[in-house]
DOFIMI-873174 format. One line per field, with one value per residue (C-alpha): y, x negated, z negated; residue number from 1; residue in one letter. Coordinates in nm, 2 decimals. Each point is the difference from the previous one (the first is absolute). Layout:
<recs>
py	(Y ...) $
px	(X ...) $
pz	(Z ...) $
num	(NUM ...) $
residu	(A ...) $
</recs>
This chain:
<recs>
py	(-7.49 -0.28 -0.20 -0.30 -0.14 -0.30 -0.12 -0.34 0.17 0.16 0.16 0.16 0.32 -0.07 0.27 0.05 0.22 0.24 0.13 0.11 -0.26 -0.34 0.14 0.17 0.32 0.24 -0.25 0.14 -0.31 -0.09 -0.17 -0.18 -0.23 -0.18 0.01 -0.31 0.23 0.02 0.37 0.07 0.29 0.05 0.31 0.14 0.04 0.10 -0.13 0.21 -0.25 -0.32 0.11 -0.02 0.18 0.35 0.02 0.22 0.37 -0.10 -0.30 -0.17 -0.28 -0.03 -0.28 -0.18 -0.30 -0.31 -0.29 -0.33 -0.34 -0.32 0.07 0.28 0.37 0.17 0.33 0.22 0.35 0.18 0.32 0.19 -0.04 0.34 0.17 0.33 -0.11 0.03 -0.30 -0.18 -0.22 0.04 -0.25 0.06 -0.14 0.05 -0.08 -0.31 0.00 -0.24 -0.16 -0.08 -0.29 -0.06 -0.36 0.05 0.30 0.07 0.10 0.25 0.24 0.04 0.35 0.19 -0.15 -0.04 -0.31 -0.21 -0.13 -0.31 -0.30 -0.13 0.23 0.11 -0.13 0.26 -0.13 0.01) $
px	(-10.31 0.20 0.28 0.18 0.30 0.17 0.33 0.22 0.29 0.05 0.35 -0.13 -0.22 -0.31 -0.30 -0.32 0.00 -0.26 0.00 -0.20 0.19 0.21 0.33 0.19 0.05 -0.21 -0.13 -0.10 0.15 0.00 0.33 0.09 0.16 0.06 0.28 0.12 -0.02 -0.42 0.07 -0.21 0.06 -0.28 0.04 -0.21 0.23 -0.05 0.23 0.02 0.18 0.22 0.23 -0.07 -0.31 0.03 -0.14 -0.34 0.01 -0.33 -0.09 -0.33 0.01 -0.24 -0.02 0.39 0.09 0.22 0.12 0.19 -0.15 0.05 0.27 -0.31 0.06 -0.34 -0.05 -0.33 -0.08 -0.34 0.02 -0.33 -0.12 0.11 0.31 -0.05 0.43 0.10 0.23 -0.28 -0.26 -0.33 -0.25 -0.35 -0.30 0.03 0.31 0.26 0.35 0.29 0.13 0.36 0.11 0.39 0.06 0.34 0.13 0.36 0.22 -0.04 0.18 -0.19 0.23 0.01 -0.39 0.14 -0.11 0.21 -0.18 -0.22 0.14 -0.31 -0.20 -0.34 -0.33 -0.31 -0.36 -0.16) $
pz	(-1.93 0.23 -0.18 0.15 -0.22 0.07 -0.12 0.06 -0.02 0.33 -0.07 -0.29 -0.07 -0.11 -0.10 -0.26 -0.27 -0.13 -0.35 -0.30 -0.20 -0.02 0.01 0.30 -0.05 0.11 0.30 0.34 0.18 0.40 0.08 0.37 0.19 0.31 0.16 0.22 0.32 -0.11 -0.09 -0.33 -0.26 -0.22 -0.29 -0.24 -0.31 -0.39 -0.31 -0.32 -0.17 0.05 0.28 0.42 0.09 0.18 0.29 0.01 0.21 0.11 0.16 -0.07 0.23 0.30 0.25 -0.06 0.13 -0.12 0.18 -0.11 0.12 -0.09 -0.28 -0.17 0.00 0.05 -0.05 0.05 -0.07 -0.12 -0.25 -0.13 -0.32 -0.13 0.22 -0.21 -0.05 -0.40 0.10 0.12 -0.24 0.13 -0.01 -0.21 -0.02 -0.40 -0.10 0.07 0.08 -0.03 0.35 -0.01 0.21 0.08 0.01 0.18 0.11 0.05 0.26 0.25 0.21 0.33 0.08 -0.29 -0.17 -0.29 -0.25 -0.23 -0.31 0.02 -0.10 -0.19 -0.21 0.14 -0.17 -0.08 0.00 -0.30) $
num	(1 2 3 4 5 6 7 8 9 10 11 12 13 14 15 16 17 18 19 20 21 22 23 24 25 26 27 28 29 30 31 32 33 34 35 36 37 38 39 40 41 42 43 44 45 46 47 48 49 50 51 52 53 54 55 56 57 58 59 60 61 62 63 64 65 66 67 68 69 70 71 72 73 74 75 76 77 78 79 80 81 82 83 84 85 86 87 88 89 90 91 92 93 94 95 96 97 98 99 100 101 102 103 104 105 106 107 108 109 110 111 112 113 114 115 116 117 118 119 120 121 122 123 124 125 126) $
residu	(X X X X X X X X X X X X X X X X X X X X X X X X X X X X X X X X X X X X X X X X X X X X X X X X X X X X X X X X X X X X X X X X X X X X X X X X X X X X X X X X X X X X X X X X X X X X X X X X X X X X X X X X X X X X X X X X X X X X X X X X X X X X X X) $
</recs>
């Protein structure tokens, strides 16, 4: 499966969210950035409640790439369906899932990869 996110807020993190309900915990999210040198970080994280995500031991992402243009962070990656990762959702042909969307992310720190909270709180589809 191919993703492409795209965010306005350049100096932000931005990422999707995958989950088996509305809320955040328990949410296998992918988390990036850009940074203004064009180097991109892309994770695959999970939250088990309301604080940062943790960074996953095994990373699900294929195919990475993010750039910044025209004031828009872009960030691609592609995952399969079903990792086989207990910290990974996997997609069904049976059953739905909720996709969390951060509207803005938060601050970043490009040395250490860690995440400060987003300043405006994310939005689930329905």
């Amino acid at each position: 499966m191919n993703f492409t996110i795209v965010s306005n807020n350049p100096n932000k993190w931005t990422g999707i969210g995958f989950s088996n309900t509305p809320s955040m915990s328990l949410t296998d999210a992918i988390i990036g950035w850009v940074e203004p040198n064009g180097r991109y970080f892309i994770m695959d994280m999970w939250t088990t409640n309301y604080l940062s995500p943790v960074l996953e031991s095994q990373q699900n992402i294929d195919d990475p790439s993010g750039e910044i243009e025209d004031g828009f962070t872009t960030l691609k990656f592609s995952r399969p369906r079903n990792t086989g990762d207990k910290q990974d959702v996997a997609f069904t042909d049976t059953e739905g899932m909720y996709m969390i969307f951060p509207v803005k992310g938060g601050r970043y720190n490009g040395v250490n990869k860690r995440i400060k909270k987003h300043e405006k709180t994310p939005i689930a589809s329905t």
